[in-house]
N, C-alpha and C positions, 0 to 999 in steps of 0.2 A: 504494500500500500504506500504509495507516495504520501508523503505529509510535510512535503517542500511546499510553499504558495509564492505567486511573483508580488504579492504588496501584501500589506496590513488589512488593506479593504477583501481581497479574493479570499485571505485565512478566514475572514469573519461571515461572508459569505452564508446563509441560510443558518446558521446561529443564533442571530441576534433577534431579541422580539422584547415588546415594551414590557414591564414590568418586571424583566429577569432580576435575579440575583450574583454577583459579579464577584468573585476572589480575585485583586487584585496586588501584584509584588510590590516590592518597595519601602526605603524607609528614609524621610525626609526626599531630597531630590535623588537618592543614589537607588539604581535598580531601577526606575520608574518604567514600563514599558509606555512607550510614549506615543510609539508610531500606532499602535494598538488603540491607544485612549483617542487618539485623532480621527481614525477612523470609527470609532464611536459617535466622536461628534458627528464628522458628516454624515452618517449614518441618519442621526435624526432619531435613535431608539430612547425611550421614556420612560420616567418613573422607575427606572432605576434604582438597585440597594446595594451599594459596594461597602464590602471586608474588605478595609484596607487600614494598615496603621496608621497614617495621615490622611490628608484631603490634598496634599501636592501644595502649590503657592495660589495666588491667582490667576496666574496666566502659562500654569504647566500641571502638568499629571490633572488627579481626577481637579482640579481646579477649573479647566477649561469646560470641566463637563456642567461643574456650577453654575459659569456664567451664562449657559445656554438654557438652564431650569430642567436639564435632562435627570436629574439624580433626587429622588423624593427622600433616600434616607442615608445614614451613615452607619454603621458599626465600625468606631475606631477607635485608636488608644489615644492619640493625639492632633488633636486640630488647631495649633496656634500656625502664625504664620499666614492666614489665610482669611485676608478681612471680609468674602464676600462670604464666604462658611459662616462666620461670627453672624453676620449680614441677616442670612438668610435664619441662622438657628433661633435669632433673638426675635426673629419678626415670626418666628413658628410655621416659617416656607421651609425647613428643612429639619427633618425626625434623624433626630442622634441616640446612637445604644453606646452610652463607653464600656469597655473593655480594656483592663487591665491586660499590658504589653503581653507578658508570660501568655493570659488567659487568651488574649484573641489568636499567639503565635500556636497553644494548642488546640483548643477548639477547632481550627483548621486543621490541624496532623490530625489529630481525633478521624473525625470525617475522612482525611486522605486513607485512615486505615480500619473504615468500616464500623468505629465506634460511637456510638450517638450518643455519649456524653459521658463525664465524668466530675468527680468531687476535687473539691480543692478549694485550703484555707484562705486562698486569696478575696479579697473583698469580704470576708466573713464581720457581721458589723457594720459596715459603711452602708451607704445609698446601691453600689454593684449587689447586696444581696437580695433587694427589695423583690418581691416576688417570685425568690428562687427558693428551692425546696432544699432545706436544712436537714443534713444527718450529722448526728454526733459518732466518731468511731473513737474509740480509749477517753473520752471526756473529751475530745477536741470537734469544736462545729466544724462542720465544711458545707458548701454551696456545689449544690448540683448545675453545671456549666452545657450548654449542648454544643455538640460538633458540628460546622457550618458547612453545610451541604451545599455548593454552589450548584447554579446553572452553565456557569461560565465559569474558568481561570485564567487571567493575561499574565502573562511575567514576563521580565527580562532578564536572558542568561548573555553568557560573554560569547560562547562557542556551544554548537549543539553538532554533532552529526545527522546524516539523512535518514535514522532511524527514531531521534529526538532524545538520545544520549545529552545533558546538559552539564554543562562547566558554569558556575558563575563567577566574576570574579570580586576578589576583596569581598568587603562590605555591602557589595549587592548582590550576596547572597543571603540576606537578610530577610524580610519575609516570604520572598519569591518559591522556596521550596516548597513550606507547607502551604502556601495558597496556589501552587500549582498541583497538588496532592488533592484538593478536597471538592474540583468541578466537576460536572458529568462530563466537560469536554474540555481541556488543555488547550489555547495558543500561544504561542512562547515568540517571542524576539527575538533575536542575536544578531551581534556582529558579525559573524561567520559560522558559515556550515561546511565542515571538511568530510570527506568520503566516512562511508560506514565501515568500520574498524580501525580508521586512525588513532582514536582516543584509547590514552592508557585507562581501563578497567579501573583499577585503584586510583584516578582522578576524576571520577563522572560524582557526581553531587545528584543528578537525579536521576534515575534509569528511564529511557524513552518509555518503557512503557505507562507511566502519567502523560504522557505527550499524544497529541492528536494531530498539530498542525505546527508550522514553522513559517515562519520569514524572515529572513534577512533584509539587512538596510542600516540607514546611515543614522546615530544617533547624536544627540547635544550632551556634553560633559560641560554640566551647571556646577557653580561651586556655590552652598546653600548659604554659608558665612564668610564674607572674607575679611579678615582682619591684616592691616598696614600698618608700618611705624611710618610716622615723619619723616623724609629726607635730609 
């Protein structure tokens, strides 16, 4: 089965439909699948709910998808950064679920491995337990968390093979693995796709079989902070 595509628009192809649910990689600008979120936009698809640890900036990652009113909700750990998010959440145009970083990185793996939820001390106490189901195991509370089923996965790896073998690199391999684990259907970005068996076995970070579809193409390397001394 081929699972090369020649753009970000042909990957998405008979996928997309209003309402879906989105696992999307990334954390702050690093990893963002960008070329993927574009074609979203043009796409024109609605009401949208993306798993993602940010919302991007305004004028990058799911940000752009903000400004177009394409995106009805959020589940994420962190939305600073992002003044139309703020924008939209305070005026009650945009539904936020937070999620503690750990909890949304597993919740995701959860789902990528068939589990549809688990316990865990985190949030136990705070506003994240509110309406979650409390078990006590040894005298310690834990909150019942669910595994996030997507409809969709986008990420962005460094190198994949024509099989969807994935390398990410650095630090954008950050949320990308487990929110490429937990969709019914996988598309993935990279910077390049080399022949099927070039990549060393003990360097693949995800095995193709999460992977459905591929593109290659040119990306933006944004730097999120930049800090200068005076001349």
């Amino acid at each position: 089965m081929n699972k090369v595509y020649g753009s970000a628009a042909e990957a998405l192809d008979g996928i997309l439909h209003d309402g879906m649910l989105i696992a999307s990689g990334g954390f702050g600008l690093c990893g963002i699948p960008e070329l993927l979120l574009n074609a979203i936009r043009d796409a024109g698809t609605k009401d949208l709910t993306f798993a993602s640890n940010n919302a991007g900036v305004d004028d990058f990652g799911i940000g752009i998808l903000l400004q177009t009113k394409q995106v009805k909700k959020m589940i994420s750990s962190y939305v600073g950064e992002n003044a139309e998010f703020m924008r939209q959440y305070l005026s009650g145009e945009l539904e936020l679920e937070f999620n503690p970083q750990g909890t949304l990185a597993e919740r995701m793996r959860a789902a990528g491995h068939g589990i549809p939820g688990f316990y865990t001390k985190t949030g136990v106490g705070t506003v994240i337990a509110d309406g979650k189901e409390v078990k006590n195991f040894n005298g310690e509370d834990y909150i019942l968390e669910e595994g996030i089923f997507a409809d969709l996965s986008i990420v962005k790896a460094w190198k994949a093979d024509e099989t969807g073998n994935l390398i990410f690199r650095k630090t954008a391999r950050n949320f990308n693995p487990p929110a490429a684990m937990c969709g019914k259907i996988c598309v993935v970005e990279v910077e390049e796709i080399v022949p099927t068996g070039s990549l060393d076995p003990d360097a693949i970070h995800l095995p193709g079989i999460y992977v459905h579809r591929i593109v290659q193409g040119e990306h933006e390397k944004r730097i999120e902070q930049r800090t200068t001394r005076a001349a």
